[in-house]
C-alpha positions as CSV (number, residue, x, y, z in Angstrom):
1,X,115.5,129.1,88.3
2,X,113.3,128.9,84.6
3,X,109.4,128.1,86.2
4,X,108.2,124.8,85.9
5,X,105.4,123.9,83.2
6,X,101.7,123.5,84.7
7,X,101.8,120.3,83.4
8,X,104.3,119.4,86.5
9,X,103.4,121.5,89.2
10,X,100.6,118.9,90.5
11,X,102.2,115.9,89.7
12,X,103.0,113.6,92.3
13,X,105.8,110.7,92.3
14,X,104.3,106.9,92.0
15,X,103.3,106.4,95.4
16,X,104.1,102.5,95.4
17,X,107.4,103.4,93.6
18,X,108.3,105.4,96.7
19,X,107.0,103.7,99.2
20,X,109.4,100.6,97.9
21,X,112.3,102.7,97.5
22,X,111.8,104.0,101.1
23,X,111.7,100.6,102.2
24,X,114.9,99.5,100.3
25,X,116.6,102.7,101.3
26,X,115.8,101.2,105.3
27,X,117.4,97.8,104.5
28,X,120.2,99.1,102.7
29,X,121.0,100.4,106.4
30,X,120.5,97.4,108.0
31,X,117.2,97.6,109.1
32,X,114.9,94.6,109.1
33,X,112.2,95.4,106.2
34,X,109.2,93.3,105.5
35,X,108.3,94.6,102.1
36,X,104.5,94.1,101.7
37,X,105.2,97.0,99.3
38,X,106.5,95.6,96.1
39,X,104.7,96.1,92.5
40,X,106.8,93.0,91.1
41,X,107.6,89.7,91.1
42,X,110.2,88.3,93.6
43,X,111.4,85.4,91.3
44,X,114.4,85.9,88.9
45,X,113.8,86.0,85.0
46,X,113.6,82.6,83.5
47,X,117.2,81.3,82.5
48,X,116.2,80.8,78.2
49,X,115.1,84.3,78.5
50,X,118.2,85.6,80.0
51,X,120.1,83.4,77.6
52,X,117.9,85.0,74.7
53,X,119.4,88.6,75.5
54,X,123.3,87.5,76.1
55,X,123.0,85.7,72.3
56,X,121.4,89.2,71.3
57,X,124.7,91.0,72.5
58,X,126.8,88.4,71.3
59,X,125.4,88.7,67.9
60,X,125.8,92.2,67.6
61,X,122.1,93.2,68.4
62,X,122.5,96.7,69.4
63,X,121.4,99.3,66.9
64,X,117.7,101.2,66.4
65,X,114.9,98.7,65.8
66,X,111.9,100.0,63.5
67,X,109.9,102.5,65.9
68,X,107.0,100.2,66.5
69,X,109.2,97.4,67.2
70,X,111.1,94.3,65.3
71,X,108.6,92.6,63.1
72,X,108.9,89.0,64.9
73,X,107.9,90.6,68.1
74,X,105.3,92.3,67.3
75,X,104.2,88.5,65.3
76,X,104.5,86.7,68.2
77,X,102.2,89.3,69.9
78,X,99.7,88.6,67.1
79,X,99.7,84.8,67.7
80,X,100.1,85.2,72.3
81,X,96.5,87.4,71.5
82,X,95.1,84.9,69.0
83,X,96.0,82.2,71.6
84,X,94.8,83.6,74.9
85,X,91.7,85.4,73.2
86,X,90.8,83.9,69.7
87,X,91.3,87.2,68.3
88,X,93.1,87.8,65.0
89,X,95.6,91.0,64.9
90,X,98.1,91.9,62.4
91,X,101.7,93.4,62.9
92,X,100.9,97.3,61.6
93,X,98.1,96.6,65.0
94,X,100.9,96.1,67.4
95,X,103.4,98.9,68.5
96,X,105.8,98.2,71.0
97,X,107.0,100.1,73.9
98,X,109.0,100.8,76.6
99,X,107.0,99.1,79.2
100,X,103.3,98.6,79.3
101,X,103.0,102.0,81.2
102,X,104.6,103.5,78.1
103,X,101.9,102.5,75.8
104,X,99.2,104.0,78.1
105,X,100.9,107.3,78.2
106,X,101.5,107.2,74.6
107,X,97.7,106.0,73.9
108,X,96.4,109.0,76.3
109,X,98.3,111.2,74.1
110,X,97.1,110.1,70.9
111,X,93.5,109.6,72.2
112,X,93.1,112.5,74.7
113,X,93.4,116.4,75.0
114,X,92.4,119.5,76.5
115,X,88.1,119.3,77.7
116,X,88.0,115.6,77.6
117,X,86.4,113.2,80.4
118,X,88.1,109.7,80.8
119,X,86.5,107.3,83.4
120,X,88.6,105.4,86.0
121,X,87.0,102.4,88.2
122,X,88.5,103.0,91.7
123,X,90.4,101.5,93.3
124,X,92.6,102.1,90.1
125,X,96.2,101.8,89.4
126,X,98.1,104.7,90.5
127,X,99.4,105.8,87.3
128,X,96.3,106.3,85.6
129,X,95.3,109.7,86.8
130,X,98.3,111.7,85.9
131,X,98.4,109.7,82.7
132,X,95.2,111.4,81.9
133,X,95.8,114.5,83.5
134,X,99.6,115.1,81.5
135,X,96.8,114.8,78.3
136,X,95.2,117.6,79.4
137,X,91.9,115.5,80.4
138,X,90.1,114.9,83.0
139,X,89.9,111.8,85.3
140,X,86.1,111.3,85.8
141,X,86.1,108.5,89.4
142,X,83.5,105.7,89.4
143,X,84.2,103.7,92.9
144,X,82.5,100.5,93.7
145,X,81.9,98.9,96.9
146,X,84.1,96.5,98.6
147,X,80.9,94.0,99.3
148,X,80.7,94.1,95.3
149,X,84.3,92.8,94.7
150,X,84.9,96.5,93.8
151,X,83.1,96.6,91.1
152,X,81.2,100.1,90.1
153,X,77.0,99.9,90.0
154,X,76.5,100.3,86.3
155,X,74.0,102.9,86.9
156,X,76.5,105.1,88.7
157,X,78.9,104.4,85.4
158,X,76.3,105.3,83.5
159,X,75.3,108.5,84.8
160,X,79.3,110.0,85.4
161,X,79.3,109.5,81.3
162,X,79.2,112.9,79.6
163,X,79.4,114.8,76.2
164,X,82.9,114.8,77.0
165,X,83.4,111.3,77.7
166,X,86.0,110.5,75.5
167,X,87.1,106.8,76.9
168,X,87.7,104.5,79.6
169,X,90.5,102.0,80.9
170,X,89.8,98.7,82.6
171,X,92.5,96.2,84.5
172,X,91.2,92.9,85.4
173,X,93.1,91.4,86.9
174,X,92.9,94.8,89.1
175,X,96.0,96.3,90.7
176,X,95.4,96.9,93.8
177,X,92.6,94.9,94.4
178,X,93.7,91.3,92.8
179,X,90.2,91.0,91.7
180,X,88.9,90.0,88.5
181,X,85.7,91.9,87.1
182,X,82.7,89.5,86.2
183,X,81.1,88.6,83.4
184,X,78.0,90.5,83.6
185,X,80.0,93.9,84.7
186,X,81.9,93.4,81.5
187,X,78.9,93.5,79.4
188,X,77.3,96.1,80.9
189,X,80.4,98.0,80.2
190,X,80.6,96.6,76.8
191,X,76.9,98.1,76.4
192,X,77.5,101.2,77.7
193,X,80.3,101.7,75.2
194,X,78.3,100.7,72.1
195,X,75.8,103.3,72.8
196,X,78.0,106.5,73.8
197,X,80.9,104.9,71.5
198,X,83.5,104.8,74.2
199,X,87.1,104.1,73.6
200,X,88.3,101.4,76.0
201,X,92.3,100.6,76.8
202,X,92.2,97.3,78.2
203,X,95.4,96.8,80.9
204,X,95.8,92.8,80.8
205,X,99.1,93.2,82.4
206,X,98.2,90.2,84.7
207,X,95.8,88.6,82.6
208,X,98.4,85.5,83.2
209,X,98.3,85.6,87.0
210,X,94.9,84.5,88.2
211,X,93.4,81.3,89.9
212,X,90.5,80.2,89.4
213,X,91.7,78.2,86.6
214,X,90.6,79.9,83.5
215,X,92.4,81.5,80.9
216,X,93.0,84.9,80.3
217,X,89.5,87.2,79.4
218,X,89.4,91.0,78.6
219,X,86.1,93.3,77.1
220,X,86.4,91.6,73.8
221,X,86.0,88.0,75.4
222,X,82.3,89.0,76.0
223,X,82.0,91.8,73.0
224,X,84.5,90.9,70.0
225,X,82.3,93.4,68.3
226,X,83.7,96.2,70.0
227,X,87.5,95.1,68.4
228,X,87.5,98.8,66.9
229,X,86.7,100.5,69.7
230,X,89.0,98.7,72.2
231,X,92.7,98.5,72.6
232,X,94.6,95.9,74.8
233,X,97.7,96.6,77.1
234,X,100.2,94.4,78.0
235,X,103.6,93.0,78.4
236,X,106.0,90.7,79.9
237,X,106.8,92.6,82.8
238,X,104.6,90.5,85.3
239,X,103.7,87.4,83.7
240,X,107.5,86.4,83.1
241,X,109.2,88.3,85.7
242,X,110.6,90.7,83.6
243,X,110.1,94.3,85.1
244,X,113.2,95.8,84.8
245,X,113.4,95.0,81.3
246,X,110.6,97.5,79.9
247,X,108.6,96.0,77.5
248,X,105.2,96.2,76.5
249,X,102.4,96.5,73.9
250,X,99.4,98.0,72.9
251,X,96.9,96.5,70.1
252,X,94.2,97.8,68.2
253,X,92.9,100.1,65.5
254,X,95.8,100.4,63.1
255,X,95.2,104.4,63.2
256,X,95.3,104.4,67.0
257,X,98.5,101.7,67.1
258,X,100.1,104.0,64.0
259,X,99.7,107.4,66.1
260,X,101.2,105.7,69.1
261,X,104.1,104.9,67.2
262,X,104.5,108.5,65.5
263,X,104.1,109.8,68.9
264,X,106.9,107.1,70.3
265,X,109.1,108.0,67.3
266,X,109.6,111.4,68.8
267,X,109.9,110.6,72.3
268,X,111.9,107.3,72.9
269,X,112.0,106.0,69.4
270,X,112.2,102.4,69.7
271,X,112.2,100.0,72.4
272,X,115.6,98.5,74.1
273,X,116.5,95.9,71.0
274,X,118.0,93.8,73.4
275,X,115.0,93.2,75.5
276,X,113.0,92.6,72.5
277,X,114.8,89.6,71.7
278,X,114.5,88.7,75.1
279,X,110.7,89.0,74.9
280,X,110.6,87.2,72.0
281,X,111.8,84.2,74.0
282,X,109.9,84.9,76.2
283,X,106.5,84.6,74.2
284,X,107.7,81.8,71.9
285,X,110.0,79.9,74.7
286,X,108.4,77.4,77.3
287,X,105.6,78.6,79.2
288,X,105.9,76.2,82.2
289,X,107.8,79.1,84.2
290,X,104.8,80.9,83.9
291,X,102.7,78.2,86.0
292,X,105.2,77.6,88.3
293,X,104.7,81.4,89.5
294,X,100.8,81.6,89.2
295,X,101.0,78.1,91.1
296,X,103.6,80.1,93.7
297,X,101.7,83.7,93.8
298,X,98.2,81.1,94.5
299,X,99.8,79.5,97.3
300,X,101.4,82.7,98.8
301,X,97.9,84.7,98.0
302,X,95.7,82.1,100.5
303,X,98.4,82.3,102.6
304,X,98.2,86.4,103.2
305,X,94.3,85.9,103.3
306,X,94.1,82.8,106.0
307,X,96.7,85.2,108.1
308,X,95.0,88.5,107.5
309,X,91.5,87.1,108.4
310,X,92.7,86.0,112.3
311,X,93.2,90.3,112.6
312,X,90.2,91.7,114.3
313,X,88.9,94.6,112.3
314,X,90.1,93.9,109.1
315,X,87.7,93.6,106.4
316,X,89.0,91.8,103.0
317,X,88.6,89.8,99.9
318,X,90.4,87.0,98.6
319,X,92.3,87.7,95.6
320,X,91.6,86.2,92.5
321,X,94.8,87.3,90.4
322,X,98.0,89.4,90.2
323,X,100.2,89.2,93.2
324,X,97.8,92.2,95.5
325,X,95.0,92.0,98.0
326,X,93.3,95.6,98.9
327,X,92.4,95.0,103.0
328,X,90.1,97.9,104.3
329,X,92.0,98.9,107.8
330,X,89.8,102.1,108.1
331,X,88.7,100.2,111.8
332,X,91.6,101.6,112.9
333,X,91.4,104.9,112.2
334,X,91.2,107.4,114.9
335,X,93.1,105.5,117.2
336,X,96.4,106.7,119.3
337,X,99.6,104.8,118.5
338,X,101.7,104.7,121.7
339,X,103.6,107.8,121.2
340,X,100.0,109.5,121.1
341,X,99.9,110.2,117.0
342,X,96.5,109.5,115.6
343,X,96.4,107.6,112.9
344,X,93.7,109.5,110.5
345,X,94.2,107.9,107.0
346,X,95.7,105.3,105.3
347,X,98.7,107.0,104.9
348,X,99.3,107.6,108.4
349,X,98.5,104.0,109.0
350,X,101.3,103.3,106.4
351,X,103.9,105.7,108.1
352,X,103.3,103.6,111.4
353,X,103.4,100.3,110.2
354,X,107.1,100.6,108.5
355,X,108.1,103.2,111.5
356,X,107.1,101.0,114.1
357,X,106.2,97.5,112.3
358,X,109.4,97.7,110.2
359,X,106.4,96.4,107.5
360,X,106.1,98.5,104.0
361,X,102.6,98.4,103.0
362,X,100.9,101.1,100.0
363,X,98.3,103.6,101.0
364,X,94.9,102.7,99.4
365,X,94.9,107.0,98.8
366,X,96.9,106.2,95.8
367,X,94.5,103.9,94.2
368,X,91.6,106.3,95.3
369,X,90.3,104.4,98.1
370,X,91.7,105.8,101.7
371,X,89.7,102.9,103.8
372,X,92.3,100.5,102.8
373,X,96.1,99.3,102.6
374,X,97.6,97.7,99.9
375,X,99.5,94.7,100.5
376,X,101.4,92.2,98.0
377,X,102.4,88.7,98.9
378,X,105.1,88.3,95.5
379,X,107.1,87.7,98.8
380,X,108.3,84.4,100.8
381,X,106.3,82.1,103.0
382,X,108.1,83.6,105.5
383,X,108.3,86.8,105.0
384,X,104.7,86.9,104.4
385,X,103.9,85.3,107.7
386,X,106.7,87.7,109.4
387,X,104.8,90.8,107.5
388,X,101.3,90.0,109.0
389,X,102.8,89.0,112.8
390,X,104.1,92.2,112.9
391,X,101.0,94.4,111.8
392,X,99.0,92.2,114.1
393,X,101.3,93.3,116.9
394,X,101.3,96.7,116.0
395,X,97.9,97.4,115.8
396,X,97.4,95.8,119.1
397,X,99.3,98.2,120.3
398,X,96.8,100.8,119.0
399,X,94.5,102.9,121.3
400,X,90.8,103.9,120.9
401,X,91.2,107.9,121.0
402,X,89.4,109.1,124.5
């Protein structure tokens, strides 16, 4: 067999990804799986965007698009971002992808190469080290403390920067910990990239699904001045329940958003056409859907927490956003299930909860935090309450190592 590129030898699958196809591969044999696992939403794609796609294919919609995407789309992109953040973009800013993960890969290989330092806020979504890494930089970790919502000390931040710093991506709402960053983090951030010119990727992926009410905020909501030095992520994967159909964004600097697309226009070339037009409904269609699932994932979200808190132990946060909470289980560690296994780490935790608990949970490993599990209520009432009765039992079950 040809050797594998160096590129590939250290790269590990998505852990959530295959942690949620273990769990489907279970029920798929009949076994009774609580999936606390899931990265997506449980509810079906509106019906006018559905409808949108089947009058794509009826009329014939099938062939290449431009690279960076059909010129409406990338329009109503302009006008979602002048809505939600009073920021003005044109079309040659806006390239669209195959998913938002797409445009982060793409924008770490435009922005990124070989001796650069690119900072990551742990807990961080899963993806973004070997997105980094695949660029040939390096992921630089700044962790903040659970009793800080997460968020890093700015004097820490400050002092992982380097000559090599190079950038730095942000998600608030945060996947895995549901939290959104503050106000004063943001511009401390914002003032810390001003001085050492940082480029910043914004991932607003669930900038739609918080609850406290407000609308949705990135960097450039506290430091529009940065505009240049900042480009947003996104897509309709979460917000409209639209995972499966792979399409996303990035915005910004029209060199940046034009070397994205060169880059694109030798790798995928353009996005599925069909799903364009389907995200085209999407952002100019009726956006009551959208409430009825942030009211839903709200609901579901005080639910998991109210449940969760009755567990001895635990230690969590409420979520403010996206469909996660990040619970730190690390009281556990060290005990003996009942077959006499220790349960070191979160991932062993994990193994014993869908072994034993039949309950799929992610380890917080993957998001660079091993004290905690992460769990996601875009699930049922019941379901959710089923989930949590069965950890509870399980970890009863438990014993302190002698």
């Amino acid at each position: 067999m040809s050797k594998l590129a160096h590129r590939v030898k250290d790269l590990k699958p998505s852990a959530t990804l295959a942690i949620n196809a273990k769990a489907k591969a279970l029920r798929s044999k009949g076994v009774d799986i609580v999936n606390l696992s899931a990265g997506e939403p449980d509810f079906d794609t509106p019906g006018h965007i559905k409808e949108a796609a089947i009058k794509a294919i009826e009329q014939g919609f099938t062939r290449y698009t431009p690279v960076p995407g059909i010129p409406e789309l990338r329009e109503a992109v302009c006008t979602k971002i002048k809505e939600d953040y009073g920021l003005e973009y044109s079309i040659d800013e806006v390239v669209i992808t195959c998913g938002a993960k797409q445009a982060l890969f793409n924008l770490a290989q435009a922005l990124f190469e070989p001796g650069d330092e690119v900072i990551l806020l742990a807990p961080y979504w899963v993806s973004y080290p070997p997105i980094v890494e695949l660029a040939g930089a390096k992921p630089v970790i700044v962790g903040g403390a659970q009793e800080r919502n997460f968020e890093p000390d700015l004097k820490l931040l400050e002092d992982a920067l380097s000559p090599r710093t190079q950038g730095l991506i942000l998600n608030s709402p945060s996947n895995p910990t549901g939290l959104v960053y503050s106000t004063e983090f943001l511009q401390g951030l914002a003032q810390l990239a001003r001085q050492r010119d940082l480029v910043i990727i914004s991932d607003d992926i669930y900038d739609h699904l918080r609850f406290d009410g407000k609308g949705p905020e990135n960097i450039l909501s506290v430091a529009p001045d940065l505009r240049n030095q900042v480009i947003i992520v996104n897509g309709v994967s979460k917000t409209y329940a639209m995972t499966g159909w792979r399409i996303g964004w990035a915005v910004g600097p029209k060199e940046i958003i034009a070397a994205v697309s060169r880059i694109q226009g030798q790798s995928t070339s353009n996005a599925n056409s069909i799903a364009q037009k389907a995200a085209l409904a999407a952002l100019c269609g009726p956006q009551d859907c959208v409430a009825e699932m942030r009211k839903h994932f709200k609901r579901r979200a005080q639910l998991l927490y109210q449940e969760l808190s009755q567990i001895p132990g635990l230690r969590l946060t409420a979520p403010q956003g996206t469909f996660y909470t990040f619970v730190n289980f690390a009281a556990y560690y060290g005990c003996l299930t009942p077959s006499g296994t220790e349960i070191k780490d979160s991932l062993s935790l994990c193994d014993y909860l869908l072994e034993e608990a039949r309950v799929a949970t992610v380890p917080g490993i993957a998001f660079g935090d091993d004290n905690c599990l992460r769990l996601s209520f875009a699930n049922a009432d019941e379901e959710i309450l089923k989930g949590v009765a069965r950890i509870k039992e399980a970890l009863t079950r438990l014993k302190p190592a002698s």
